[in-house]
C-alpha positions as CSV (number, residue, x, y, z in Angstrom):
1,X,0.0,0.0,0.0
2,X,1.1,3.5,-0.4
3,X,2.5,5.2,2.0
4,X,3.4,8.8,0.5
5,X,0.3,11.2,-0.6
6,X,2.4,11.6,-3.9
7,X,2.5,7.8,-4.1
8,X,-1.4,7.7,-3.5
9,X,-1.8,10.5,-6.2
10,X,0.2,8.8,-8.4
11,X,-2.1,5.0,-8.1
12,X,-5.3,7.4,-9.1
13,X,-3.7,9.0,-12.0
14,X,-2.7,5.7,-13.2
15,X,-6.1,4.2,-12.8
16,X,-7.3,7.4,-14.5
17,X,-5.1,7.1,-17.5
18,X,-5.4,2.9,-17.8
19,X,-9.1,3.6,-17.6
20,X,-8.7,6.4,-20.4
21,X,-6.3,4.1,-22.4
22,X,-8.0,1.1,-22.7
23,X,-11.7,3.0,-23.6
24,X,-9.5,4.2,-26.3
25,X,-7.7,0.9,-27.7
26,X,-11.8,-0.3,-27.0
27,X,-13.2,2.4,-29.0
28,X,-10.2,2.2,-32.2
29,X,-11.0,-2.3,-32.5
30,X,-15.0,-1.1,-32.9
31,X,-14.6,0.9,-35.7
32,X,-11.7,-1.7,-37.1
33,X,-14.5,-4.3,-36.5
34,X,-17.1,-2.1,-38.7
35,X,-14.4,-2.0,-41.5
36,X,-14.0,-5.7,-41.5
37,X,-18.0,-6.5,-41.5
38,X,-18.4,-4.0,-44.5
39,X,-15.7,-6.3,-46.2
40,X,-17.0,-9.6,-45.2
41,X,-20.4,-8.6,-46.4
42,X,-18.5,-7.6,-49.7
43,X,-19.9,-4.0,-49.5
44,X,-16.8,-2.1,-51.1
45,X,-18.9,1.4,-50.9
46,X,-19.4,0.8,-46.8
47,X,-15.9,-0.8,-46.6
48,X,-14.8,2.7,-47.3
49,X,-17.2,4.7,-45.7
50,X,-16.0,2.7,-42.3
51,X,-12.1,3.2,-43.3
52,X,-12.3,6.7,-43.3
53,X,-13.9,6.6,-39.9
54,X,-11.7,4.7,-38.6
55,X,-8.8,6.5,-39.7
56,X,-9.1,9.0,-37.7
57,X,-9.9,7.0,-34.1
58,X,-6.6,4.6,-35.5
59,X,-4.2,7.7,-35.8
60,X,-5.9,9.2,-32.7
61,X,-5.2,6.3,-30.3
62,X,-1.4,6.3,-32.1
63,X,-1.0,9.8,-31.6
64,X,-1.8,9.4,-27.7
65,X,0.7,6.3,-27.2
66,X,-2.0,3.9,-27.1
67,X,-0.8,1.8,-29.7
68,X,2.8,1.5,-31.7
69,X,2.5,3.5,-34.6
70,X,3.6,0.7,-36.9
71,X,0.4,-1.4,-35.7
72,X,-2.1,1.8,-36.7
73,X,0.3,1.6,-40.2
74,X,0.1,-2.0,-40.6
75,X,-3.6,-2.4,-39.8
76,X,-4.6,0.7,-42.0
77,X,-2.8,-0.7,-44.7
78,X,-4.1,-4.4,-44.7
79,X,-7.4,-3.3,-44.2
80,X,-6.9,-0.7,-47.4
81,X,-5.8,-3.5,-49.6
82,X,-8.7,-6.0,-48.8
83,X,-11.4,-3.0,-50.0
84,X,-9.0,-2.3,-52.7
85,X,-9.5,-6.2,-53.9
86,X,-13.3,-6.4,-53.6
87,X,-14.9,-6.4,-56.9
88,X,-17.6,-3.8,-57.5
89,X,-18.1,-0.1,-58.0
């Protein structure tokens, strides 16, 4: 247990921020999830009407240190390519 008042401070800013962290990581896989149902359902229009949502959330959660900035690259790029190869309009 703490013993400090700066050490008590610091347990409730961590709580705060792994609280605020992981709604953010939750928040950036439900929108990654939306992209991959418009794909699966072979909706190319949707697919990229959910990507460009996405986007932003992805570089969001990257830009805060949620995630490694390769992994918001990497999954923005795999996910581009798959809507790139359905067929359709």
């Amino acid at each position: 247990m703490a013993n400090t008042a700066s050490a008590r401070k610091r347990i409730r800013q961590t709580a705060t921020r792994t609280a605020r962290n992981q709604a953010r990581k939750s928040r950036m896989r439900t929108f990654v999830k939306k992209v991959e149902l418009a794909i699966a359902s072979g909706d190319k229009a949707a697919a990229q009407t959910a990507l460009r949502a996405a986007q932003p959330e992805m570089q969001r959660a990257r830009g805060k240190g949620v995630v490694h900035a390769n992994t918001v690259a990497r999954k923005l790029s795999r996910l581009s390519s798959r809507i790139k190869a359905l067929p359709g309009a």
